[in-house]
N, C-alpha and C positions, 0 to 999 in steps of 0.2 A: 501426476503432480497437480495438474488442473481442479481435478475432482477434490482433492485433500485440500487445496485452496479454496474450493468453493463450498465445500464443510465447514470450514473453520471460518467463512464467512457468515456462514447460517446461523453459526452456535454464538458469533460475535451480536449477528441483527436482533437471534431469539433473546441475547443478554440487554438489548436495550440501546445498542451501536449503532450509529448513523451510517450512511454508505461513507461519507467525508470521514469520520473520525475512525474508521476503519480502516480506510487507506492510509489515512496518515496512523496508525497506529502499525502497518506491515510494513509501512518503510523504515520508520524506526526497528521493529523486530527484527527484520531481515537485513538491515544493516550495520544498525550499532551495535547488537547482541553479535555480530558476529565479526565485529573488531574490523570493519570497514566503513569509510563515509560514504563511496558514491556505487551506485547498482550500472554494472554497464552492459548488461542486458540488451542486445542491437539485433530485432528478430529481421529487419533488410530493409530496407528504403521501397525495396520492390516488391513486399511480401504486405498483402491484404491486409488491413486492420479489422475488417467486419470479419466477426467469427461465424465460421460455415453454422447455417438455419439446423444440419442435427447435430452438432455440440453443442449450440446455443440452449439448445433442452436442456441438456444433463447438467450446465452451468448457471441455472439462473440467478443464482447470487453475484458470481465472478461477473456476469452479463451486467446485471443491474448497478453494481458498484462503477462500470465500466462507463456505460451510459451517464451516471450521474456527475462522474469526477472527470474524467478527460476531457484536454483543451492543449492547444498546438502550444510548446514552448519550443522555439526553435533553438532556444541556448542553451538545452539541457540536454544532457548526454542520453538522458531517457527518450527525447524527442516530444513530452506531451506529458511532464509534470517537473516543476518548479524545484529542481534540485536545493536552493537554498535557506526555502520553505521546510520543506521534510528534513535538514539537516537540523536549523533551529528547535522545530518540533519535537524532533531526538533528543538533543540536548536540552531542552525544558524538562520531557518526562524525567530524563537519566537527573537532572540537578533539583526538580524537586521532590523526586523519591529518595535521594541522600536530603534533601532537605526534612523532610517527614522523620527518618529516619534519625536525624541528629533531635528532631524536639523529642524523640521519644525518650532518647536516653541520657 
C-alpha cells in the first residue's frame, strides 16, 4: 500500500504538484470520494513516527511529502493534520467542479 502511494505521489510531483497540494488533494480523495468525512487511521500513541532508514528508500516521495506537511495537531483524530482544513478543502474542490460544470451547460 505504501509503495502504490508513494507512485501516485511521483506521478502527482512529475504532473507539477506541490507536496502541500498533494496531501490536501489525498485527503479529499480518500475521503469524500469515498462517502466519508473524517480518516480515523490511529497507527498507536506508542508506535514510532520516523520511518525505519530502509523503507525510507523505497518511499522517497511518501517521505518527503511527510517531512514537508506534518505538524502536531492535538485536536485532530489524525494526531498531526488539521481535520477542518482538509474537510473545507474537500468541499471547495467537490462545489467548484459542480460549479465549472453548471457554466458549462
Amino acid at each position: 500500500m505504501l509503495l502504490y502511494y508513494d507512485g501516485l505521489l511521483r506521478l502527482m510531483r512529475d504532473g507539477g504538484f506541490s507536496y502541500d497540494l498533494i496531501h490536501h488533494a489525498l485527503h479529499a480523495l480518500g475521503s469524500r470520494a469515498l462517502g466519508f468525512s473524517q480518516e480515523l487511521f490511529d497507527p498507536g500513541a506508542d508506535q514510532p513516527a520516523d520511518v525505519p532508514p530502509d523503507m525510507a528508500a523505497q518511499l522517497p516521495n511518501l517521505v518527503g511529502m511527510m517531512a514537508e506537511i506534518a505538524h502536531d495537531d492535538p485536536e485532530s483524530t489524525l494526531g498531526w493534520c488539521d481535520d477542518q482544513t482538509e474537510f473545507e478543502f474537500g468541499l471547495d474542490v467537490i462545489l467548484d467542479g459542480l460549479d465549472r460544470l453548471r457554466e458549462r451547460t
